[in-house]
C-alpha beads as a LAMMPS data file, in Angstrom:
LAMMPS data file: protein, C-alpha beads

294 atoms
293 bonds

1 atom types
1 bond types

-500.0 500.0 xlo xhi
-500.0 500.0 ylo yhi
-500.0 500.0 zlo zhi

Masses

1 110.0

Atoms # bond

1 1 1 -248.512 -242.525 55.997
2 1 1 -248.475 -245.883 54.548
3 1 1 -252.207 -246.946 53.131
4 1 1 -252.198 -250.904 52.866
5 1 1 -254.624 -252.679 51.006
6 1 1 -254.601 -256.265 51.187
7 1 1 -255.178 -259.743 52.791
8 1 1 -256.514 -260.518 56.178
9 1 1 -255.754 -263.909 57.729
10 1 1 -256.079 -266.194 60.272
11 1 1 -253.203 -268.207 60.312
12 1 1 -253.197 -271.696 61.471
13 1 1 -249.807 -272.680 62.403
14 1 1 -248.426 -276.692 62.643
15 1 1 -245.589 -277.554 63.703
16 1 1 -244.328 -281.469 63.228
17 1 1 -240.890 -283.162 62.439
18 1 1 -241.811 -283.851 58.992
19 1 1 -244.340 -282.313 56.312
20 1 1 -247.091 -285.288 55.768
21 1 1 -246.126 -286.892 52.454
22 1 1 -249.600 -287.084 49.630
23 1 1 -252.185 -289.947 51.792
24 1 1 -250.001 -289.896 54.860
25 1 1 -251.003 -288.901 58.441
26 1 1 -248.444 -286.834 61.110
27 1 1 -249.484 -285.694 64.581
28 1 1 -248.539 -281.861 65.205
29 1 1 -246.181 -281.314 67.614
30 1 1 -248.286 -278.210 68.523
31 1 1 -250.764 -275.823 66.859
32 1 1 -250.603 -272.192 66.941
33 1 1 -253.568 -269.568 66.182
34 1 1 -252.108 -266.183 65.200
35 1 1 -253.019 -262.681 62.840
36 1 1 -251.684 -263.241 58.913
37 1 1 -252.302 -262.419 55.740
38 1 1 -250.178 -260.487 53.215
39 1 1 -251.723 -257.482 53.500
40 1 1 -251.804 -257.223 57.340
41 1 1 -248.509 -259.048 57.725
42 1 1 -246.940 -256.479 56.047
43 1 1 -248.462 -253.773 57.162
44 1 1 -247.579 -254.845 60.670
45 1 1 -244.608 -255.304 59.622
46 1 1 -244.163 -251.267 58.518
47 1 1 -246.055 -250.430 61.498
48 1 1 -243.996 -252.152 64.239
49 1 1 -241.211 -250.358 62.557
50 1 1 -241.913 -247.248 63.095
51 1 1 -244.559 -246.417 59.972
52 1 1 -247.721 -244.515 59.801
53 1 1 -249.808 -247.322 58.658
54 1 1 -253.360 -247.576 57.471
55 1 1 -254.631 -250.955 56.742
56 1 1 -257.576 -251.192 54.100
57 1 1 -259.145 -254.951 53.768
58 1 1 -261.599 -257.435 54.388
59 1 1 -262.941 -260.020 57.526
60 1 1 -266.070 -262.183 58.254
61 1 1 -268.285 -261.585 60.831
62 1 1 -267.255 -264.747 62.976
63 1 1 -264.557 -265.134 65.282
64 1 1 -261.693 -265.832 63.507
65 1 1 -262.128 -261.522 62.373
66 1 1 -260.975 -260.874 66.082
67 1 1 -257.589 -263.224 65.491
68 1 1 -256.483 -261.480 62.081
69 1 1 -257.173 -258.088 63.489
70 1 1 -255.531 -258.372 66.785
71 1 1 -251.993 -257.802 65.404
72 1 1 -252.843 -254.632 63.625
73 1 1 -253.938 -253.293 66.674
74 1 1 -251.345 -254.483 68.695
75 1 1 -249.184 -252.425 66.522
76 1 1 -251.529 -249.227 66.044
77 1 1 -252.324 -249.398 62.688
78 1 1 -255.328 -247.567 61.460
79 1 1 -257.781 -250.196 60.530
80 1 1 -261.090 -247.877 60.396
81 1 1 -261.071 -249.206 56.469
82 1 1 -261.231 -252.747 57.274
83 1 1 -264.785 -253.879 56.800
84 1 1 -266.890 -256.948 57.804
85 1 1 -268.256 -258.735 55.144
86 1 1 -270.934 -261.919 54.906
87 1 1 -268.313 -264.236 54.024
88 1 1 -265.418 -266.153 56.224
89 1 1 -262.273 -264.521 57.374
90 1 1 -259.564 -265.545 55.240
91 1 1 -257.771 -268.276 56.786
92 1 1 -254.271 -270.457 56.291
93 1 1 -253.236 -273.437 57.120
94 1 1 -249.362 -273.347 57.742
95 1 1 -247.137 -276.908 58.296
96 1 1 -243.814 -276.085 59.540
97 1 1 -241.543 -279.029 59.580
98 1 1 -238.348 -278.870 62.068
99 1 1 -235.825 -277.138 59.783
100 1 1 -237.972 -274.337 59.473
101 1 1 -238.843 -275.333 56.161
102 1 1 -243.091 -274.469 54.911
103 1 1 -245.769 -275.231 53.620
104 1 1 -249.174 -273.163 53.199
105 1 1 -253.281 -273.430 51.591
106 1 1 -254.980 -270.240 51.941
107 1 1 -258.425 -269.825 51.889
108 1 1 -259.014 -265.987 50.601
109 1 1 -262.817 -265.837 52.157
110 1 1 -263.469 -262.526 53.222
111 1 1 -260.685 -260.799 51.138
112 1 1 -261.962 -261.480 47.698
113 1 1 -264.440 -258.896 48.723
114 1 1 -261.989 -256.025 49.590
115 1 1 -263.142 -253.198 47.485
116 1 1 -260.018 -249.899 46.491
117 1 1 -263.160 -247.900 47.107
118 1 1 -262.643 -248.557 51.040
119 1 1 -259.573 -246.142 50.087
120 1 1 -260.661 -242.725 49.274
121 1 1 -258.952 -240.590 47.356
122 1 1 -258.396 -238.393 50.070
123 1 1 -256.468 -241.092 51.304
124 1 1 -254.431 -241.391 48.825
125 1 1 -253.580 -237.613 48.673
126 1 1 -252.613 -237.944 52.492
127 1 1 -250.194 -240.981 52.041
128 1 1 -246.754 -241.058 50.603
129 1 1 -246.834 -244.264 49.794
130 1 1 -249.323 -247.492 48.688
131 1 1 -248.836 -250.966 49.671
132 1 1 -249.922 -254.066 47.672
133 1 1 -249.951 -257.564 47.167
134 1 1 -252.200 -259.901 45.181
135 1 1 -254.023 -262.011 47.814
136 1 1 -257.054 -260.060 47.161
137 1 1 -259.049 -258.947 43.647
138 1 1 -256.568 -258.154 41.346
139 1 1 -258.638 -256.157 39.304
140 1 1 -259.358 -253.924 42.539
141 1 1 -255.636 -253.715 43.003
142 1 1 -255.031 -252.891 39.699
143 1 1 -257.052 -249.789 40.387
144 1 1 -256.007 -248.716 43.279
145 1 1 -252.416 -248.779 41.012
146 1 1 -254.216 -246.165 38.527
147 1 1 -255.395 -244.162 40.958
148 1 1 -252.215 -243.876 42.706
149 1 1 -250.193 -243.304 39.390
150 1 1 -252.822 -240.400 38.723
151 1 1 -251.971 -239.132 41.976
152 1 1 -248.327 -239.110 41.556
153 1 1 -247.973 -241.402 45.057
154 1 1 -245.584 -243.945 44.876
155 1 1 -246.527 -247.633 44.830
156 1 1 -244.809 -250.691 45.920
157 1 1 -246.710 -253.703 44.715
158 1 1 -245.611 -257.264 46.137
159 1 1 -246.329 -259.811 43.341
160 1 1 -247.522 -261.838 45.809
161 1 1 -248.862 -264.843 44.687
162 1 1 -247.219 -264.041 41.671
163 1 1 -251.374 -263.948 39.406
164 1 1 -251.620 -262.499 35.847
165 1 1 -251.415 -258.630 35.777
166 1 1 -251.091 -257.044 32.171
167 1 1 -247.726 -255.538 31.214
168 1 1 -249.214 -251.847 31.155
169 1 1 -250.512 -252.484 34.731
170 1 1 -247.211 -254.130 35.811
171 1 1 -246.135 -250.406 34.656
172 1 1 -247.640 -248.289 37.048
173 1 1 -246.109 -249.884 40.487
174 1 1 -243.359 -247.282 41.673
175 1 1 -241.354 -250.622 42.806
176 1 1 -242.394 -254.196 42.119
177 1 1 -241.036 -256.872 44.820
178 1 1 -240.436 -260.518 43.802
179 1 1 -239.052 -263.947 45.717
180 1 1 -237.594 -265.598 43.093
181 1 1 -240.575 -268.331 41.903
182 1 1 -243.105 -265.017 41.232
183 1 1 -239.794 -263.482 39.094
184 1 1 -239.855 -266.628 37.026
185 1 1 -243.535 -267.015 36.799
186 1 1 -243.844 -262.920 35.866
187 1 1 -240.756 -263.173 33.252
188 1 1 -242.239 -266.411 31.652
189 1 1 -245.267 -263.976 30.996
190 1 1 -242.959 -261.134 29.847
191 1 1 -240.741 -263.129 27.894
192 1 1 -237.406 -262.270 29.812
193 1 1 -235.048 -263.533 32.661
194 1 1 -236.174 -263.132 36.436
195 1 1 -232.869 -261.353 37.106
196 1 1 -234.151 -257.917 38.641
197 1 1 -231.885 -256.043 35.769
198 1 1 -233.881 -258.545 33.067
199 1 1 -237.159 -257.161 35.029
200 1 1 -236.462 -254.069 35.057
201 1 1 -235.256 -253.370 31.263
202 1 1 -239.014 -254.535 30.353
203 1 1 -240.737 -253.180 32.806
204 1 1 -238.731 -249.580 33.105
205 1 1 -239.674 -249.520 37.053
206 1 1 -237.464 -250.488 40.329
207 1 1 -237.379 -254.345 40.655
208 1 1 -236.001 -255.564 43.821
209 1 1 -235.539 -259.662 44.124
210 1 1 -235.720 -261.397 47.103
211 1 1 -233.200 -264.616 47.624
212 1 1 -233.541 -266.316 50.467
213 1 1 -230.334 -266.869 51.848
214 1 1 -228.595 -265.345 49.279
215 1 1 -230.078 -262.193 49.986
216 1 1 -231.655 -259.865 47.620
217 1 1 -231.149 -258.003 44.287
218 1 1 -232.709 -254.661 42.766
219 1 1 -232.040 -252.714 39.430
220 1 1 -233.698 -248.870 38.788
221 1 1 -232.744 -246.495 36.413
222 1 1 -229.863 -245.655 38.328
223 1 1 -228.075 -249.075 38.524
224 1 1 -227.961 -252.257 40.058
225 1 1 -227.098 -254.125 43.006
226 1 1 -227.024 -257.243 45.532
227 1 1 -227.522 -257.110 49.028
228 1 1 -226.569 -259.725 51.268
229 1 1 -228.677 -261.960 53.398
230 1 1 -227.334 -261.953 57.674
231 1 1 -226.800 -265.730 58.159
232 1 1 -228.734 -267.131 60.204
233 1 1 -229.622 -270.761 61.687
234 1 1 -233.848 -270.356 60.686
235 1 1 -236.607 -271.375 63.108
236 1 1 -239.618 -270.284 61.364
237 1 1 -239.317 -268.160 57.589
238 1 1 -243.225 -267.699 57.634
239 1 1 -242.922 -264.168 57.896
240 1 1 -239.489 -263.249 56.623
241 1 1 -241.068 -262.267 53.351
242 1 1 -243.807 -260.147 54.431
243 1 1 -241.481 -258.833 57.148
244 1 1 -239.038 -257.607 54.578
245 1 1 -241.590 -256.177 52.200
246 1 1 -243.063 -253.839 54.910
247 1 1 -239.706 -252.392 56.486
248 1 1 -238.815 -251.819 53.361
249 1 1 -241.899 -249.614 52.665
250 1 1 -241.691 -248.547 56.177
251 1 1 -237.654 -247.555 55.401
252 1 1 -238.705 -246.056 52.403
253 1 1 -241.615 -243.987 53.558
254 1 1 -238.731 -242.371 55.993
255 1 1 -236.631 -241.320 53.015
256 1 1 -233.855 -244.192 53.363
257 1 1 -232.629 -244.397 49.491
258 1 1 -233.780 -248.199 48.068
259 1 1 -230.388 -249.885 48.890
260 1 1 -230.566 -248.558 52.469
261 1 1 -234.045 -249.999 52.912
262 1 1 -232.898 -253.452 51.533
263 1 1 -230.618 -253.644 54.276
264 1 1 -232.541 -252.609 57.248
265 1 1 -235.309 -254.995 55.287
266 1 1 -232.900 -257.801 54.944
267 1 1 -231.795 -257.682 58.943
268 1 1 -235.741 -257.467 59.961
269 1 1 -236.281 -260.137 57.882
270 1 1 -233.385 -262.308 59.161
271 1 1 -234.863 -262.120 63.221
272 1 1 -238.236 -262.854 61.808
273 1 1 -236.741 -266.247 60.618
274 1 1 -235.273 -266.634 63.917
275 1 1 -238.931 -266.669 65.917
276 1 1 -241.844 -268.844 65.486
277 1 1 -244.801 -267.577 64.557
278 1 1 -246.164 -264.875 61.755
279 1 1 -247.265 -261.689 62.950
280 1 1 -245.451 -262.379 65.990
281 1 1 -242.037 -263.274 64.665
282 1 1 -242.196 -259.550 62.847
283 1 1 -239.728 -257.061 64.700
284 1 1 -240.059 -254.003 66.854
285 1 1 -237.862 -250.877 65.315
286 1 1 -235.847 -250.777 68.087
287 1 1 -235.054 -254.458 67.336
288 1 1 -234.184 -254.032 64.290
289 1 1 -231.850 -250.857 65.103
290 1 1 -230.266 -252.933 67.644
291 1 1 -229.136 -255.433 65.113
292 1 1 -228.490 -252.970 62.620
293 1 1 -226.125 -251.441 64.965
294 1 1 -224.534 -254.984 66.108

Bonds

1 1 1 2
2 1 2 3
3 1 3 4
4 1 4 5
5 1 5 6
6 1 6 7
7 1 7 8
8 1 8 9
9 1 9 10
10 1 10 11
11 1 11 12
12 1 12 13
13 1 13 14
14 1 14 15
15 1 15 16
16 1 16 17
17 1 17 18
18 1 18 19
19 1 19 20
20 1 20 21
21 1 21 22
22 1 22 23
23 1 23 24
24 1 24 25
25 1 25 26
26 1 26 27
27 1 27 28
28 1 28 29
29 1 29 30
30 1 30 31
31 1 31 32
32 1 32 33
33 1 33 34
34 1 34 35
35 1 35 36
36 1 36 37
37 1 37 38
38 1 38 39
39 1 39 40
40 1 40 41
41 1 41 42
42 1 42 43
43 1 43 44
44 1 44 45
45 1 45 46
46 1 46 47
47 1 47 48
48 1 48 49
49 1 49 50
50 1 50 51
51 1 51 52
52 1 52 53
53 1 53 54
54 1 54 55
55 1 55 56
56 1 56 57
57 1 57 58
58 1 58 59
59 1 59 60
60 1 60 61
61 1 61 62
62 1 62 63
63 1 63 64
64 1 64 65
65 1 65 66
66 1 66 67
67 1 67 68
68 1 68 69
69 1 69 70
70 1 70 71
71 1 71 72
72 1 72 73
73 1 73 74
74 1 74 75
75 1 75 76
76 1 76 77
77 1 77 78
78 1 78 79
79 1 79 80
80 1 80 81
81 1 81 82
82 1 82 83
83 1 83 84
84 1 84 85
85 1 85 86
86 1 86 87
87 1 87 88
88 1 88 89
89 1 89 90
90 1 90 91
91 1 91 92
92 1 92 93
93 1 93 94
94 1 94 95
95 1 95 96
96 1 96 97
97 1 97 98
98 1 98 99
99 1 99 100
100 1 100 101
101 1 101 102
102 1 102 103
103 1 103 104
104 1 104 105
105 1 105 106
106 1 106 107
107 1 107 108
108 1 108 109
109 1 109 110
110 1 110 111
111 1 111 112
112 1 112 113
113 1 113 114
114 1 114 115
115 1 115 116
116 1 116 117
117 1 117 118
118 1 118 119
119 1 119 120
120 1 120 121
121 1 121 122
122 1 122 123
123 1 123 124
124 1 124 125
125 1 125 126
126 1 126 127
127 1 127 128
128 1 128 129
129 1 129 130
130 1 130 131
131 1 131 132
132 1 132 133
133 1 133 134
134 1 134 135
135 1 135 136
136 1 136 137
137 1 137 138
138 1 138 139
139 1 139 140
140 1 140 141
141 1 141 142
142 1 142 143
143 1 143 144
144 1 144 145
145 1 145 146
146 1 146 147
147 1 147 148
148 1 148 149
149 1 149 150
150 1 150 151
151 1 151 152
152 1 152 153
153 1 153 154
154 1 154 155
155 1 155 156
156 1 156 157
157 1 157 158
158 1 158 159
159 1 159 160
160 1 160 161
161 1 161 162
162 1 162 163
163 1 163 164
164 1 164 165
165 1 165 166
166 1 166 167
167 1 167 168
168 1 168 169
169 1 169 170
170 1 170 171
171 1 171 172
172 1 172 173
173 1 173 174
174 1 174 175
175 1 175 176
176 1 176 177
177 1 177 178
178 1 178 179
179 1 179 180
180 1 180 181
181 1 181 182
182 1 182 183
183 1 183 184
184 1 184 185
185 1 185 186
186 1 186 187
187 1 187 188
188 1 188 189
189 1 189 190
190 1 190 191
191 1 191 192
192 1 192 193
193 1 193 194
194 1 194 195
195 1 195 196
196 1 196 197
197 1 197 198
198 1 198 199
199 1 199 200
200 1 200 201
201 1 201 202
202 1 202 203
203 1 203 204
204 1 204 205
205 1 205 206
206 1 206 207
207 1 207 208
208 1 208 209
209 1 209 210
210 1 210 211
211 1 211 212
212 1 212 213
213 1 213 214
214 1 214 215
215 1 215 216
216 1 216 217
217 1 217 218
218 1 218 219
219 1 219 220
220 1 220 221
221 1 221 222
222 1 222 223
223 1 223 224
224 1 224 225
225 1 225 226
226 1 226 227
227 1 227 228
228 1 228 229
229 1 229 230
230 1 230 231
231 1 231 232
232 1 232 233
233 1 233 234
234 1 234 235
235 1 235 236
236 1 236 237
237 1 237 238
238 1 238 239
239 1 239 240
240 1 240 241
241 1 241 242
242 1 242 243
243 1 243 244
244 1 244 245
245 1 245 246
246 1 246 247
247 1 247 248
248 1 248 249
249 1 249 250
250 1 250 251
251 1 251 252
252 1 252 253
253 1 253 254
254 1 254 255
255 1 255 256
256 1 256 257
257 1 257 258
258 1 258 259
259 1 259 260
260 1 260 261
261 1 261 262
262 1 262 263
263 1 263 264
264 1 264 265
265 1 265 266
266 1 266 267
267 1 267 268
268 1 268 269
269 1 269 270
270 1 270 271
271 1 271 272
272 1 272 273
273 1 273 274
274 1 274 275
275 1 275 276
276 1 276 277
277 1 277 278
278 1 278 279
279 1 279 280
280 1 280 281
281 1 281 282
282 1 282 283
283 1 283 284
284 1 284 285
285 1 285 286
286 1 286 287
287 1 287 288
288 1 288 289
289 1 289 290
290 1 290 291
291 1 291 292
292 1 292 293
293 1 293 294
């Protein structure tokens, strides 16, 4: 079992030729309302391919809780250990311009009360692996990355937004995941390259890179390595990140070896670009098997 804890979003989704310049005025071509959110993104993400998920986190008691849930339950993720709190539901506002290209504001609401003591460490002894990003407290992610550590479960922390964690907490993640502005914003801070390898020598855990369209990178103790991006003419790269985060947890929690699950990860990612949407442009395994296979 996968035990997320993270962000819980409504997303609101814009579409328009162009992204509105500072001052300047564009009429949507058409507004979408639809589940987001780091933490549920990519848990629906693991879920949808095939994982064991349990999604920890925070929503509002107002309507908007009903939008960022509905895609966890569309994909049957456990989400007893989400828990309504006085304040908003998070909520983003997401201008997509017509080459795909985005931009997003996120309002964290609700999520900057998710507590790791919604995770028990019962929990935690069940799961085989914990799934985090920083869109929520990082001081309560930062323990949920001790108590994991203590428990010998393995970790895979997102670094997403790329916010300050100390070195020795940087330490603890099993496998840290970067796009490549959090790698230069967490080596400026460590006082290195954002090359995985550079990453990984200071760190002394797996680093894996994400490129864009050039792919992605990772270095462990056992070596280092690029895997390829599927080309693709994008529609929508909302969701390619969070998409490739949680197959590659899901991948991962199934045994695949790290460069295995960066290439199922990379091909999810790659039809999540090719949908509108974020929650909904995420892949079904057999999707992603399909294209695996093609």
């Amino acid at each position: 079992m996968i035990v997320c804890f993270g962000s819980l979003n409504a997303d609101l989704i814009f579409r328009l030729p162009e992204i509105p310049r500072s001052g300047q005025t564009r009429l949507a071509d058409d507004l979408a309302v639809q589940a987001g959110g780091k933490g549920a993104n990519q848990a629906v993400a693991a879920a949808r391919d095939g994982a064991e998920v349990a999604m920890a986190g925070a929503v509002g008691a107002d309507a908007l809780a009903e939008v960022a849930l509905s895609g966890l339950r569309e994909a049957g993720a456990d989400i007893t250990r989400v828990r309504p709190v006085a304040a908003s539901t998070g909520c983003a506002s997401i201008w997509i311009d017509a080459a795909g290209r985005n931009r997003i504001a996120v309002a964290l609401g609700a999520n900057g009360q998710a507590r790791a003591d919604q995770i028990t460490d019962a929990d935690l002894a069940r799961a085989t692996s914990l799934l985090l990003q920083m869109e929520v407290d990082p001081a309560e992610t930062a323990a949920l990355l001790r108590r994991a550590r203590a428990l010998g479960l393995r970790s895979i922390l997102n670094l997403a937004p790329a916010l300050p964690l100390d070195i020795e907490t940087l330490r603890l993640a099993g496998l840290l995941v970067v796009n490549e502005d959090e790698a230069e914003a967490t080596a400026a801070r460590l006082g290195c390259a954002p090359e995985a390898a550079a990453l990984h020598a200071v760190l002394g855990i797996d680093v894996v890179r994400t490129l864009g369209e050039a792919g992605s990178e990772a270095a462990t103790a056992g070596g280092a390595w690029h895997v390829p991006a599927r080309a693709i003419d994008p529609v929508d790269t909302t969701a390619a990140g969070d998409g490739f985060v949680g197959v590659l947890a899901a991948s991962l929690d199934r045994g695949a070896p790290l460069r295995k699950a960066m290439e199922r990860a990379s091909i999810a990612a790659a039809l999540a670009c090719g949908r509108r949407g974020s929650q909904a442009s995420l892949p079904w395994r057999a999707e992603t098997d399909r294209a695996c296979e093609g």
